[in-house]
N, C-alpha and C positions, 0 to 999 in steps of 0.2 A: 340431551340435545336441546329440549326449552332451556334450563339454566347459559345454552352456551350463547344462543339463539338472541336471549334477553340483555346478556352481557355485550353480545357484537354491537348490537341496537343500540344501547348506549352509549356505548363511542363514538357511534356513528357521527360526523361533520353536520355543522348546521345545515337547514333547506338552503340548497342556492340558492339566489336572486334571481327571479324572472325575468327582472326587466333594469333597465338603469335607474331608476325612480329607487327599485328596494336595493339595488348594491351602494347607492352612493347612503340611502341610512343607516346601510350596516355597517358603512365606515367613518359616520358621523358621531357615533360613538368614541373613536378612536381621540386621542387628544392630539396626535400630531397630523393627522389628514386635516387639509387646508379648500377649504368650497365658499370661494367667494364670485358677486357677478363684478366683472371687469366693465368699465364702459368707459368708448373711445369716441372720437367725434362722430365717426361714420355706424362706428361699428361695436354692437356690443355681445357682450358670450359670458358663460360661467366656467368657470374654472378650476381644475380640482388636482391635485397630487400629494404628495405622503411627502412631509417636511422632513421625515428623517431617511427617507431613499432618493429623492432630490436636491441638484447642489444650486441652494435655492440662488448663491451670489450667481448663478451660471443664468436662472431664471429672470434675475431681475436686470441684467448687465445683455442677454443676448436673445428675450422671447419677447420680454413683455413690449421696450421702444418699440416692434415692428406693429403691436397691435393697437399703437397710437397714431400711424403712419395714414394720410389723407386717402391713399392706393385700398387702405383694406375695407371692404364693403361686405363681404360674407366669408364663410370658413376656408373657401378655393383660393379668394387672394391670399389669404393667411398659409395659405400652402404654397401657395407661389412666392410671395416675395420671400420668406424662410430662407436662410441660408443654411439649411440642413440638408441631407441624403436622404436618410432613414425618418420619413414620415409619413405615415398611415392613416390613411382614411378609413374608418369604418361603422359598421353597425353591429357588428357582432359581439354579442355581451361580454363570453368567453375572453375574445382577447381584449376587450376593455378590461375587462376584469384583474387579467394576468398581466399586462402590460402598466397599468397602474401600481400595482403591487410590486413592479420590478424596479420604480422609480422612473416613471414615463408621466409627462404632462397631458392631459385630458381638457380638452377646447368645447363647448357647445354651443351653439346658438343656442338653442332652448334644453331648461333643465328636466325637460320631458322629454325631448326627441335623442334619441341613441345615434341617432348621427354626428360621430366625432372625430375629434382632429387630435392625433394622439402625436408628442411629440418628446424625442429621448433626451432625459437629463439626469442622467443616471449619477449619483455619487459614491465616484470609487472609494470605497475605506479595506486597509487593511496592513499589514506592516510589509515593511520592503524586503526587495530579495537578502535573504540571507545566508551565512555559512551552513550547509548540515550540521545537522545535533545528534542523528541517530549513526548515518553513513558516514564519518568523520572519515576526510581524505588527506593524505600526508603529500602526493602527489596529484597533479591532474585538476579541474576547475573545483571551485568551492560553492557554486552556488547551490541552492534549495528551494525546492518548490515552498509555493506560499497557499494561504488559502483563495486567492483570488486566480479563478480555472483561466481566464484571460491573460493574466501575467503568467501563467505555466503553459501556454498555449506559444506564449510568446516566446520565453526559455528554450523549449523544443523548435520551434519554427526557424528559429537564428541558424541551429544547430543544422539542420534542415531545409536549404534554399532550393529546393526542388520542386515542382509543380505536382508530382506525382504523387507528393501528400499531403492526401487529404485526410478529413476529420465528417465523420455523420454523429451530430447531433440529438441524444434522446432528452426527454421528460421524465421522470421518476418519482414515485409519491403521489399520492391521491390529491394530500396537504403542501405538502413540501414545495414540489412542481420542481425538482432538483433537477437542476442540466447537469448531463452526463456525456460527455465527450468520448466516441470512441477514435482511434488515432491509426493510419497504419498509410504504410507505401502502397499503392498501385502499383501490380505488374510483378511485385515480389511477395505481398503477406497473399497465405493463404485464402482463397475466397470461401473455402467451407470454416476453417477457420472462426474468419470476419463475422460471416452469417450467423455461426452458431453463437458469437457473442453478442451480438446485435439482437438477435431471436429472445435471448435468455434475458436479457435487459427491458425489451419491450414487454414481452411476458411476466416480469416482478407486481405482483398484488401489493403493493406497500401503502402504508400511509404517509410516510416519510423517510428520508435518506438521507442521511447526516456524514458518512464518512464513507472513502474509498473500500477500508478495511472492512465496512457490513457489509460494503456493496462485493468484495469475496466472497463472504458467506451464503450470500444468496444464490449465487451464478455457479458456485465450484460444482465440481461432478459429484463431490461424495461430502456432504455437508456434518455427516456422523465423524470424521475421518480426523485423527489429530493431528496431520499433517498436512500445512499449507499446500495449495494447489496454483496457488497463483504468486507470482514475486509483488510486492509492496516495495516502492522505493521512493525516495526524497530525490534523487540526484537527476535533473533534467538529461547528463550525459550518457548516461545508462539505458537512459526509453531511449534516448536517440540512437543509441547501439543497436541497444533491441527491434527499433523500428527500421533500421539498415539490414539488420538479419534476418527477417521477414515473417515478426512476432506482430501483436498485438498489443498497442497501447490504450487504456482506460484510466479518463479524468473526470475528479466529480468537485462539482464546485465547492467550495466550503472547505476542502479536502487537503492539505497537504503532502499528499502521497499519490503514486501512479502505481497502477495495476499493469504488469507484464505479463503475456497468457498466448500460447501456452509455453509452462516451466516443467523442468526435471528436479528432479530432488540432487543435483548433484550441483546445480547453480545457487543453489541456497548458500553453500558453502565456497561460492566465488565471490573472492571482492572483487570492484574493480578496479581498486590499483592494480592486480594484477597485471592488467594491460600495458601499464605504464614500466614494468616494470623486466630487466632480460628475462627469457621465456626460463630458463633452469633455476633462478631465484624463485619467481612465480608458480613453478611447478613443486619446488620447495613445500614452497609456503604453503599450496593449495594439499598437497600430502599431510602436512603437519595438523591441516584443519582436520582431515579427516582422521586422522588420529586421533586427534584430542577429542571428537566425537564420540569414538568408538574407546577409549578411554572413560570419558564421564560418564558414558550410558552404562558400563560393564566393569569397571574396579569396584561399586560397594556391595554388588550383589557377587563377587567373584571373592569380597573379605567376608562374608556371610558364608557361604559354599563351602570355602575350605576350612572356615574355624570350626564350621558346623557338621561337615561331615566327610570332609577330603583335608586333614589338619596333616596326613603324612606328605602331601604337595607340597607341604614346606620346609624351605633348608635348613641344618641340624642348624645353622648357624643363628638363623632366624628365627627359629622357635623359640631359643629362650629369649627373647628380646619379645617378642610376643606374649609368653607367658608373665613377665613381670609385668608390662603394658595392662593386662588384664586382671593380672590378680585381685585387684583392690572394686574390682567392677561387677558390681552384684548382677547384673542384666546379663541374658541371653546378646549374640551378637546382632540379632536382627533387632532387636530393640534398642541396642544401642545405637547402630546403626541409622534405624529411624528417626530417635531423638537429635542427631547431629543434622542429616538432613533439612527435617521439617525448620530447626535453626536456622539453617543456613538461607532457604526460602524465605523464613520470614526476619532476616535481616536484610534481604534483597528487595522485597515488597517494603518494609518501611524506609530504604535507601531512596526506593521510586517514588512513592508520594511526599516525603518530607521536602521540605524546599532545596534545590542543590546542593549551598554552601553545609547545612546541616544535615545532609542526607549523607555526603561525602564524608563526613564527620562520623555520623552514626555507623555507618558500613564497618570503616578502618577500626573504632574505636572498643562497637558492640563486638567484630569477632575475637579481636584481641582478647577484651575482657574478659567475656561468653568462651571463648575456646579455653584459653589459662585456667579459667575456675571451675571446667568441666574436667580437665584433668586431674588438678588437684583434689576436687571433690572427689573423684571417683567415680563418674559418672560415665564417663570415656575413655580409651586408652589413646594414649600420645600418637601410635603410630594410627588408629584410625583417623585422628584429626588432620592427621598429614593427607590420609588419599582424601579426607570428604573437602578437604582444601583445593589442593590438587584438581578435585575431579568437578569442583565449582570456577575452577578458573578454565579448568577445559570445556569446559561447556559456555562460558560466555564468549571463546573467542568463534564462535559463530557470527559472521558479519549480518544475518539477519534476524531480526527479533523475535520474527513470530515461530522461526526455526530452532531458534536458542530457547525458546518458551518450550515446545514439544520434546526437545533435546533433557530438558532438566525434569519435566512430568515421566516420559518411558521409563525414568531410572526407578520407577518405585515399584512398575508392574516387575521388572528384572530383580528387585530382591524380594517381593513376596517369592518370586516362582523359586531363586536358591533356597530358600529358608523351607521351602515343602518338597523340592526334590534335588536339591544342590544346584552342583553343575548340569546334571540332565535337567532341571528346572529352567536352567540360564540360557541351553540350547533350543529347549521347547518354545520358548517364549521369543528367543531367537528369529524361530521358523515362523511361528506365526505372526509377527513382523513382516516378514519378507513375504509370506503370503498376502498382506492386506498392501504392501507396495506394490507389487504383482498384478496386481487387482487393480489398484489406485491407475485413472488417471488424467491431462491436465486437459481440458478441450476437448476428449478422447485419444488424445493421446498419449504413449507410454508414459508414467510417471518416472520408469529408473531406468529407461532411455539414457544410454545406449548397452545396458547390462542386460535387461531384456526389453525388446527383442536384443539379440546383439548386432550390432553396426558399430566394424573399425572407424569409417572412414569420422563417426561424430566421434572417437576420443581423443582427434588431435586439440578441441578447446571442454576439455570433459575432467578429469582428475586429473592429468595432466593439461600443460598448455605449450603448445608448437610453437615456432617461430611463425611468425605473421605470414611469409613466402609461401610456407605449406598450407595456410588453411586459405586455401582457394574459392573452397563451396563453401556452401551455406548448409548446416546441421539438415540432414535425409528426415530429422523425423518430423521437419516441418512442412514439407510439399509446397514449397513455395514455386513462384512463375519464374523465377529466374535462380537457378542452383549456383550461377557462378558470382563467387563476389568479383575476380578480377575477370579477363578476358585471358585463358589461358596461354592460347597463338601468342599474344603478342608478349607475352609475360617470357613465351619461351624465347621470341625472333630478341627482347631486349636484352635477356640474357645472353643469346649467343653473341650477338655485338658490341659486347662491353669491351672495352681497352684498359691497359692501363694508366691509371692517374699520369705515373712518370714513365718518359720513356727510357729504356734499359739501351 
């Protein structure tokens, strides 16, 4: 406890400033913080802001003429004639402090008295809205959150022309001072919900906060747990769904991604074209994902199983095609097994940090190569190269990453456990899965909602997806303030008064 004690101590942050005297030294150091005294006929002050968070053509073109103007005599004209909203008077070091550092101009009569005229000139930088990179949509809007929490405030707001939503504002980080925007409808998101996100947010010990994705890991219910609890997403259309439905949206500045809360593990595996798309295609599709799921998690631990200890599971026809495959292959099938694996991981990790154009390159080029020569060598047999093929392409069509990421790790506990007790291994390791989802869940609530607890009425947009007309309410395991998305009465008085187009 001293060693740990000694180590906290010295990360500790410098001593604040006491007073405005020692915060404006400790930013005198800095080479781009600007402190000089202004003097005007009537009226003189010093003046201070960060040249690289102020747009300083903004300072020179719309602050500085008013403070040469005959009217200004002390800091209150300079407040008055201002053609600004947002300008604060104060004495409080804190948000001198904070407010400077955000890119705010800092006014004094004297460079001793804390009495100042703080005024916004904030310089926006950052790249403009763009296409998703991650959520790639074939149907439906293209755009993607950026890092600026402002312009993804504004993304969703569009989407959004309602008064009833609103946004509460936290702080984050000791250092950092990270704005975190939490987001949701009035009258429809859950208010324990709201709270318990809002509670969990205020409550973070941090130093700092750099990404939506950490700020996950802090707030989920089961932070041991390999399975996401919260949805991560680029696509402004998607929180606006979610925030229709009467979830919880969460933005962090800096951040390129929104945090949707709470999730089921059965949305992970929803795109959202689905929406876009007629509901029996969609339902298709959304089938197919879960397949190729339960696919990639369970064919190499299911070729381990039977080669190792259930080899009569297989057709007369297929065995000798198996046995030749193998011949040449000095390795048990768990080791070969593994050796195709861990490959295939680590052509996928150097695909992701290499630069695209070469990354793309290296993926197609390294399996090609890497697969061909593992065969001929003898290192692998031809038809396992097929499923660990196969069952790396079922696992990426996961539409979310950090689901695809847990989707491709479970597969390694599933062939330890065949390789020491087969298939009774593949089921055991099964169960205990389905125990720690069980267990799992997102807000507190059910994680594999709506399978347990069970509730028919949430599987009309769940593994399958209904026609828009049926799904009337809003998902039961959310308790939101208002269950109905349409008005049902009138849904039914306009049905029964429909005519036909042409008359007969």
């Amino acid at each position: 406890m001293f060693w740990k004690k000694r180590r906290l101590k010295k990360t500790d942050p410098q001593t604040p400033a006491k007073s405005i005297v020692d915060l404006l030294k400790q930013l005198k150091v800095n080479p781009d913080f600007t402190h000089f005294h202004h003097k005007g006929p009537h009226f003189s002050c010093w003046v201070s802001f960060m040249q690289t968070l102020v747009d300083v053509d903004y300072v020179h073109r719309d602050v500085f003429p008013y403070l040469y103007s005959n009217q200004v005599h002390c800091l209150s004209d300079v407040q008055t004639i201002l053609p600004f909203e947002e300008i604060i008077r104060t004495k409080e070091l804190s948000v001198i402090q904070s407010k400077l550092l955000e890119g705010f101009i800092v006014i004094q009569e004297s460079e001793n008295k804390p009495d100042c005229l703080i005024i916004p000139s904030i310089k926006v930088q950052g790249r403009q809205v763009e296409q998703t990179e991650i959520e790639t949509s074939i149907l439906g809007s293209h755009e993607g959150f950026v890092e600026s929490i402002d312009t993804n405030i504004n993304l969703i707001r569009k989407r959004l022309p309602i008064p009833q939503f609103q946004i509460k504002e936290l702080r984050v980080g000791k250092i950092s001072r990270t704005r975190v925007c939490v987001l949701f409808v009035d009258g429809i998101a859950n208010k324990e919900n709201l709270n318990t996100v809002v509670q969990r947010i205020s409550d973070l010990e941090v130093v700092s906060l750099i990404d939506a994705t950490m700020l996950a890991l802090h707030i989920g219910d089961n932070n041991h747990s390999l399975f996401p609890q919260f949805i991560d997403t680029e696509r402004p259309d998607r929180v606006a769904g979610a925030l229709y439905e009467g979830k919880v949206a969460v933005l962090v500045d800096g951040s390129p991604n929104a945090l949707i809360m709470p999730s089921t593990i059965v949305e992970f595996f929803a795109a959202f074209d689905d929406y876009f798309l007629v509901w029996p295609i969609a339902t298709a599709y959304r089938l197919l994902r879960l397949f190729a799921v339960a696919f990639s998690i369970v064919s190499s631990s299911l070729y381990v199983a039977v080669l190792t200890y259930h080899y009569q599971l297989v057709p007369k026809d297929l065995m000798g095609a198996l046995i030749v495959s193998r011949s040449s292959v000095p390795y048990d099938p768990v080791i070969e097994v593994l050796l195709l694996e861990i490959m295939i991981e680590l052509l996928r990790e150097a695909g992701a940090r290499l630069p695209t154009k070469v990354g793309q390159t290296m993926g197609i080029v390294g399996g090609i190569v890497i697969g061909t020569a593992s065969v001929q060598a003898g290192v692998a047999s031809n038809i396992l190269l097929i499923i660990i093929a196969m069952s790396a392409l079922a696992a990426f069509i996961t539409p979310n990453y950090r689901m695809a990421t847990t989707i491709r790790f479970i597969r390694f506990p599933f062939i330890l456990f065949a390789e020491v007790l087969g298939l009774l291994g593949i089921a055991l390791c099964f169960m205990l899965f389905v125990c720690h989802l069980i267990k799992l869940t997102s807000l507190g609530r059910p994680y594999i909602e709506p399978i347990y607890p069970l509730r028919v009425t949430d599987m009309q947009d769940a593994y399958i997806r209904l026609p828009f007309n049926f799904q009337n309410r809003r998902p039961q395991f959310l308790r939101t303030g208002d269950a109905d998305r349409t008005n049902p009465q009138r849904a039914r008085e306009k049905v029964g008064k429909q005519s036909p187009d042409i008359d007969e």
